[in-house]
PyMOL commands that place a pseudoatom at each C-alpha (Angstrom):
pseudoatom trace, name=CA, resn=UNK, resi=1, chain=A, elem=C, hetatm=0, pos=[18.856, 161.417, -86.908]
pseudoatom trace, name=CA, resn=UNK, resi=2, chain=A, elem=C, hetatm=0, pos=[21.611, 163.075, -87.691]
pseudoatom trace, name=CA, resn=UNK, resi=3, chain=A, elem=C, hetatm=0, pos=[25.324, 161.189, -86.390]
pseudoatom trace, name=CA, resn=UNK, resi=4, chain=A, elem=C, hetatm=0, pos=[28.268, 163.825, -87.761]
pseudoatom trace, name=CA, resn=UNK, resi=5, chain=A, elem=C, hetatm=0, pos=[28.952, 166.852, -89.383]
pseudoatom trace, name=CA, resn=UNK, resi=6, chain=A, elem=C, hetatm=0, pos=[29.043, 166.287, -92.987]
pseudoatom trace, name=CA, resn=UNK, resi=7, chain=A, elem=C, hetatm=0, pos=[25.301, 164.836, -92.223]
pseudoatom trace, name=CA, resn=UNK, resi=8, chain=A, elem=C, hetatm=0, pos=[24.315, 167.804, -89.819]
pseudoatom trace, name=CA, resn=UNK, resi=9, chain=A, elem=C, hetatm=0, pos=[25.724, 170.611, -93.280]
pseudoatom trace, name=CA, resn=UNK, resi=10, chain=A, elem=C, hetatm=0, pos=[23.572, 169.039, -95.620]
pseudoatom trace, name=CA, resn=UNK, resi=11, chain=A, elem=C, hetatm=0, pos=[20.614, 169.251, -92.922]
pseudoatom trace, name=CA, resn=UNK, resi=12, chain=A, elem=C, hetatm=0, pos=[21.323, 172.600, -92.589]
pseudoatom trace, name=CA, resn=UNK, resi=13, chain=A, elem=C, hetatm=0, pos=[21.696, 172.740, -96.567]
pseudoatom trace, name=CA, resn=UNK, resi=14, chain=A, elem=C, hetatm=0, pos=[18.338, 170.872, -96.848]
pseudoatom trace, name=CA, resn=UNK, resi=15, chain=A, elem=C, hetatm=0, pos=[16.517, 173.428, -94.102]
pseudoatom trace, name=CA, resn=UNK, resi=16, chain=A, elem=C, hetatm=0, pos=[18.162, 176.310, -96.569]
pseudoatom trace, name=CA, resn=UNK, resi=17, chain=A, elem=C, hetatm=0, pos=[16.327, 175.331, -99.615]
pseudoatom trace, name=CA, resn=UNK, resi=18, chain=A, elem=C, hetatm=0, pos=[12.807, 174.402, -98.264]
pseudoatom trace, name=CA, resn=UNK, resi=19, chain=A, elem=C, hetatm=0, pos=[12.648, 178.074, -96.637]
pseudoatom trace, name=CA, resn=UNK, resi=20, chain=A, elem=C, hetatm=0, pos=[13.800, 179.516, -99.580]
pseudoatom trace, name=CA, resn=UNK, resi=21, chain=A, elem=C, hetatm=0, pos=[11.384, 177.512, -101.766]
pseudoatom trace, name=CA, resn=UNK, resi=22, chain=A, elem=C, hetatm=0, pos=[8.010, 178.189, -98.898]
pseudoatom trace, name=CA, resn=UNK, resi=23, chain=A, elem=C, hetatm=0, pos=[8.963, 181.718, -99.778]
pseudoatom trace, name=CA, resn=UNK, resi=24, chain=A, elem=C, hetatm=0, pos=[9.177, 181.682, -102.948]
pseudoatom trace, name=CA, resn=UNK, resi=25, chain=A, elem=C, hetatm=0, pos=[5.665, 180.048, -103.418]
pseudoatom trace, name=CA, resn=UNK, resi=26, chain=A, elem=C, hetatm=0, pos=[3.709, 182.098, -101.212]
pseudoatom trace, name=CA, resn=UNK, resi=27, chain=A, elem=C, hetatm=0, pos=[4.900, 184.736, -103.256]
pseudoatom trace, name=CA, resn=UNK, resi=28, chain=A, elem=C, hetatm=0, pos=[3.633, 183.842, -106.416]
pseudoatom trace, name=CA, resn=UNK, resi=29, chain=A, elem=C, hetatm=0, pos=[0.051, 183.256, -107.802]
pseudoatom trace, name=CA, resn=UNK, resi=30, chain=A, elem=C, hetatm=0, pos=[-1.514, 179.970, -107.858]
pseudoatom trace, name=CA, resn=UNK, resi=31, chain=A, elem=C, hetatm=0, pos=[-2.003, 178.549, -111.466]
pseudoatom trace, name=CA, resn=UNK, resi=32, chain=A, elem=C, hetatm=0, pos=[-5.105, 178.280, -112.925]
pseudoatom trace, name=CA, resn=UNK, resi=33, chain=A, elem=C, hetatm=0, pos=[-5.213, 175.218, -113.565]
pseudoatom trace, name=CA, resn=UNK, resi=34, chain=A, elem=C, hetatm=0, pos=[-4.090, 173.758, -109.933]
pseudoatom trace, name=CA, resn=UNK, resi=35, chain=A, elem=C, hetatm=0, pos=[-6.529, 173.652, -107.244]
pseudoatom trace, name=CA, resn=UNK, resi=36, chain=A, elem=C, hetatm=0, pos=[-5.743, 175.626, -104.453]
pseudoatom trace, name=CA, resn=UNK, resi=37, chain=A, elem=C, hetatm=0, pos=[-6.294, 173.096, -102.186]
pseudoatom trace, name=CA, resn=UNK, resi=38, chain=A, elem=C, hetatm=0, pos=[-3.834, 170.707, -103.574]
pseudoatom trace, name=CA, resn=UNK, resi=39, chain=A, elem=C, hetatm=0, pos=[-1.263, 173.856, -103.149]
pseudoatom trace, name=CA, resn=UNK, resi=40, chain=A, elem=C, hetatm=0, pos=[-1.876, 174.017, -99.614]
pseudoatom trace, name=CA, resn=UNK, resi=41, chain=A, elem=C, hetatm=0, pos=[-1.378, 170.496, -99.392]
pseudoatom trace, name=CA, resn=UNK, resi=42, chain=A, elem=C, hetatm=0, pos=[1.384, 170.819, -100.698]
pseudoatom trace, name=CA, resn=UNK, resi=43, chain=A, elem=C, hetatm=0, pos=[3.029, 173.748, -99.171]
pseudoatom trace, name=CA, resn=UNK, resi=44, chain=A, elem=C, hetatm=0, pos=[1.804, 172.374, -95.558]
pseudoatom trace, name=CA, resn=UNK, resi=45, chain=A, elem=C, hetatm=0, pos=[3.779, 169.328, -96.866]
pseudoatom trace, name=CA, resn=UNK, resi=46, chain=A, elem=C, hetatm=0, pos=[6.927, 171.310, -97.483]
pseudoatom trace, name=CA, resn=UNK, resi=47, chain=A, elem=C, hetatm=0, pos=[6.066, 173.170, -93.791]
pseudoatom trace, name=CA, resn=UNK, resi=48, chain=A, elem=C, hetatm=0, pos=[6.098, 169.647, -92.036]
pseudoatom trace, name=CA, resn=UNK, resi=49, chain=A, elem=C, hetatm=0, pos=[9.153, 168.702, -93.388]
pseudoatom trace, name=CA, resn=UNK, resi=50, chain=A, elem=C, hetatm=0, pos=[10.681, 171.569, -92.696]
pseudoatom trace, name=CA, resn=UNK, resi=51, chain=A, elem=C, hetatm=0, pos=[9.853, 171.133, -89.269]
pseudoatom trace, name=CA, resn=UNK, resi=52, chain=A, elem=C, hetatm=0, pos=[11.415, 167.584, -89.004]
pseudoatom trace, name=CA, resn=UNK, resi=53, chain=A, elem=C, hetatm=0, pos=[14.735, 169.180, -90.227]
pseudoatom trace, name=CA, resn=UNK, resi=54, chain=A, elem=C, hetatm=0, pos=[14.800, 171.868, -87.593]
pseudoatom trace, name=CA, resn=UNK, resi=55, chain=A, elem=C, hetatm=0, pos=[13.950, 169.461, -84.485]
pseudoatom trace, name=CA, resn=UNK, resi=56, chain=A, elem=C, hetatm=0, pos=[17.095, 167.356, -86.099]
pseudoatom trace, name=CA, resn=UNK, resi=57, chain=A, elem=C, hetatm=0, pos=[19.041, 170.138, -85.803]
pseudoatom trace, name=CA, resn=UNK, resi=58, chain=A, elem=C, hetatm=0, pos=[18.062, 171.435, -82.684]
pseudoatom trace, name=CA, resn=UNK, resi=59, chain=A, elem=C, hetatm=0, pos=[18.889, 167.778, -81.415]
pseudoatom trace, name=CA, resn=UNK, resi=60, chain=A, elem=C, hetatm=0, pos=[22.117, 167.688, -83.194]
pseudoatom trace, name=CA, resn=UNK, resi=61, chain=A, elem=C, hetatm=0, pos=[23.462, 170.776, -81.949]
pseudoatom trace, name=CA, resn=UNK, resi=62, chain=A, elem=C, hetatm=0, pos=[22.120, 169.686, -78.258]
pseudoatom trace, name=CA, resn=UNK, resi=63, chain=A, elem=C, hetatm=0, pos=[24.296, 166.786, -78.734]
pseudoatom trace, name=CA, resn=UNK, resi=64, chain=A, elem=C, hetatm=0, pos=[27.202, 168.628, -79.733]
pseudoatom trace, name=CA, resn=UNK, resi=65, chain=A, elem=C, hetatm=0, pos=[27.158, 171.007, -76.757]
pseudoatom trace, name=CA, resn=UNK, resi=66, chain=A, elem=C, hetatm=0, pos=[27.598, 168.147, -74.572]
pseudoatom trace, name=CA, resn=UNK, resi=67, chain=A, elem=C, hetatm=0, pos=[23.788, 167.188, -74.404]
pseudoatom trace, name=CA, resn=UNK, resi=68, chain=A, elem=C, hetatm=0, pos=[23.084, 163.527, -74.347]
pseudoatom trace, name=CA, resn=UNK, resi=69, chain=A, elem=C, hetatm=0, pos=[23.929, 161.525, -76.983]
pseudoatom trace, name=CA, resn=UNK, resi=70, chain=A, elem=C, hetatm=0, pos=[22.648, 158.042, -77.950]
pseudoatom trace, name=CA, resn=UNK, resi=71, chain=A, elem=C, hetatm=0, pos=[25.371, 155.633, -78.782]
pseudoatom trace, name=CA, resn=UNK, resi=72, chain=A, elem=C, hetatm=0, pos=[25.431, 153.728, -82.161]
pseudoatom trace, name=CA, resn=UNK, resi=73, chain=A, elem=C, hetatm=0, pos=[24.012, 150.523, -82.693]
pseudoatom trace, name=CA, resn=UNK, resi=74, chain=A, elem=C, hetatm=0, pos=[26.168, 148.387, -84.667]
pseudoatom trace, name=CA, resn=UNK, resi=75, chain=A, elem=C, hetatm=0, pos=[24.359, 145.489, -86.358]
pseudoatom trace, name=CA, resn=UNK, resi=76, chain=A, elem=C, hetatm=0, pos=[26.338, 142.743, -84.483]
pseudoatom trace, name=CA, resn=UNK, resi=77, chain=A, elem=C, hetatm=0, pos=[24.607, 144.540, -81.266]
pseudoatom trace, name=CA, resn=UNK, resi=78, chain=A, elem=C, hetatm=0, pos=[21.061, 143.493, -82.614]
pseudoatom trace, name=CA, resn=UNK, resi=79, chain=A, elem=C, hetatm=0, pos=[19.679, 140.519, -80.778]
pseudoatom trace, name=CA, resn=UNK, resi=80, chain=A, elem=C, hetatm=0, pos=[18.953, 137.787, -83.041]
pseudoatom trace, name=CA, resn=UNK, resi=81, chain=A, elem=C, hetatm=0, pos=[15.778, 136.591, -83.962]
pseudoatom trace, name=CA, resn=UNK, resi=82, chain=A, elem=C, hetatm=0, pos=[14.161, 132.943, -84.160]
pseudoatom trace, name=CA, resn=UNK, resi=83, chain=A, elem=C, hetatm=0, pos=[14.085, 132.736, -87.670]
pseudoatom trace, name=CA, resn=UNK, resi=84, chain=A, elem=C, hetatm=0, pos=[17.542, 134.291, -88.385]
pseudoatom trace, name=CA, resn=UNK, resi=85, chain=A, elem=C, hetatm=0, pos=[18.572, 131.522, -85.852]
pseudoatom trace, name=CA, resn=UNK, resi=86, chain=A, elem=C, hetatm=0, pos=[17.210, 129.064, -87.883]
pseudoatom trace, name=CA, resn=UNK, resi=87, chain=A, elem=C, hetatm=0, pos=[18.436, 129.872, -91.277]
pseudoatom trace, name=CA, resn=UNK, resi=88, chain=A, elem=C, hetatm=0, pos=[21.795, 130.344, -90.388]
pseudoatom trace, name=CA, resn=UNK, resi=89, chain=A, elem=C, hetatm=0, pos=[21.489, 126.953, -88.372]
pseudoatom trace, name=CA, resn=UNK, resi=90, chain=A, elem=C, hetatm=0, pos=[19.479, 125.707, -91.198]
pseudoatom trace, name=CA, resn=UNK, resi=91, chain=A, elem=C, hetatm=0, pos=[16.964, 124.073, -89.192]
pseudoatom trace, name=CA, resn=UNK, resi=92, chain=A, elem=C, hetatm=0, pos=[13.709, 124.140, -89.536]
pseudoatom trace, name=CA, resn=UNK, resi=93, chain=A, elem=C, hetatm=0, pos=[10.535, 125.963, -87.721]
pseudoatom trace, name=CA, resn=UNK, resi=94, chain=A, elem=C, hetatm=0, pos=[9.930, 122.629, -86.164]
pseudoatom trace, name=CA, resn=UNK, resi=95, chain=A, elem=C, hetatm=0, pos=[13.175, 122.728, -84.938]
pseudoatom trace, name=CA, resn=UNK, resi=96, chain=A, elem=C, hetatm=0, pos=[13.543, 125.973, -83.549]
pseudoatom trace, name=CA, resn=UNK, resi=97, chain=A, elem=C, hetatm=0, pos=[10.191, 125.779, -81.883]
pseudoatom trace, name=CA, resn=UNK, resi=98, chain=A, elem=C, hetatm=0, pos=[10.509, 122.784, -79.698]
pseudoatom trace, name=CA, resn=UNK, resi=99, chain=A, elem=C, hetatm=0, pos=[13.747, 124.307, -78.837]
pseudoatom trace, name=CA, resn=UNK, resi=100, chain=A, elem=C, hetatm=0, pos=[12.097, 126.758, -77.143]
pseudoatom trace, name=CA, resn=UNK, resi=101, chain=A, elem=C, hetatm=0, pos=[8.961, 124.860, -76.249]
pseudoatom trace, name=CA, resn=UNK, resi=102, chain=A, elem=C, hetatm=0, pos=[6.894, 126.937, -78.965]
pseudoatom trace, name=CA, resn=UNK, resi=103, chain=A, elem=C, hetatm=0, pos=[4.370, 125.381, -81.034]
pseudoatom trace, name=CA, resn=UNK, resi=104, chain=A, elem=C, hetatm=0, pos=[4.747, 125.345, -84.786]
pseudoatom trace, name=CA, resn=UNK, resi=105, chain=A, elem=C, hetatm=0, pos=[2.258, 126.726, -87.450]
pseudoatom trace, name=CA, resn=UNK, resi=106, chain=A, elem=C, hetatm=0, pos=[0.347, 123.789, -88.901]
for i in range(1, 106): cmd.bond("trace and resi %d" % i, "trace and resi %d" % (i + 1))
show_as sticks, trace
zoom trace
């Protein structure tokens, strides 16, 4: 997902290079030695991703037209888990799980 600008140029950057590239090899003759299947492959591999960058885009520039935008999650916003709880308590499993009436692993 794409957050700012400098992010959202080298996107566009990116999107630049793989169309210039999917040109480029349908252009040219497949090498002898390459099966053509594995060239396909690859070039439907290069059309994919090309794809991803352009929906990022699209939803970038949505975003920055006054579209919705999804705020930031900050780490500190994450809920905490059981066993993060516990090792920065240093407890144990045993601990944490009759604190919250969960049966421990035996």
């Amino acid at each position: 997902m794409i957050e700012n600008e400098r992010q959202y140029r080298v996107t566009r950057a990116a999107e630049v290079r793989f169309t210039l590239a999917l040109d480029a090899a349908a252009g040219r003759a497949a090498p002898p030695d390459i099966h053509p299947r594995l060239i396909e492959a690859q070039q439907d591999a290069m059309r994919s991703q090309l794809d991803d960058l352009r929906a990022e885009l699209r939803d970038y520039e949505r975003s920055a037209q006054g579209g919705t935008r999804l705020p930031a999650v900050q780490w500190t916003d994450r809920p905490r888990s059981k066993a993060h709880r516990s090792c920065r308590a240093r407890s144990s499993e045993k601990d944490v799980g009759g604190a919250t009436a969960n049966r421990t692993q035996a």
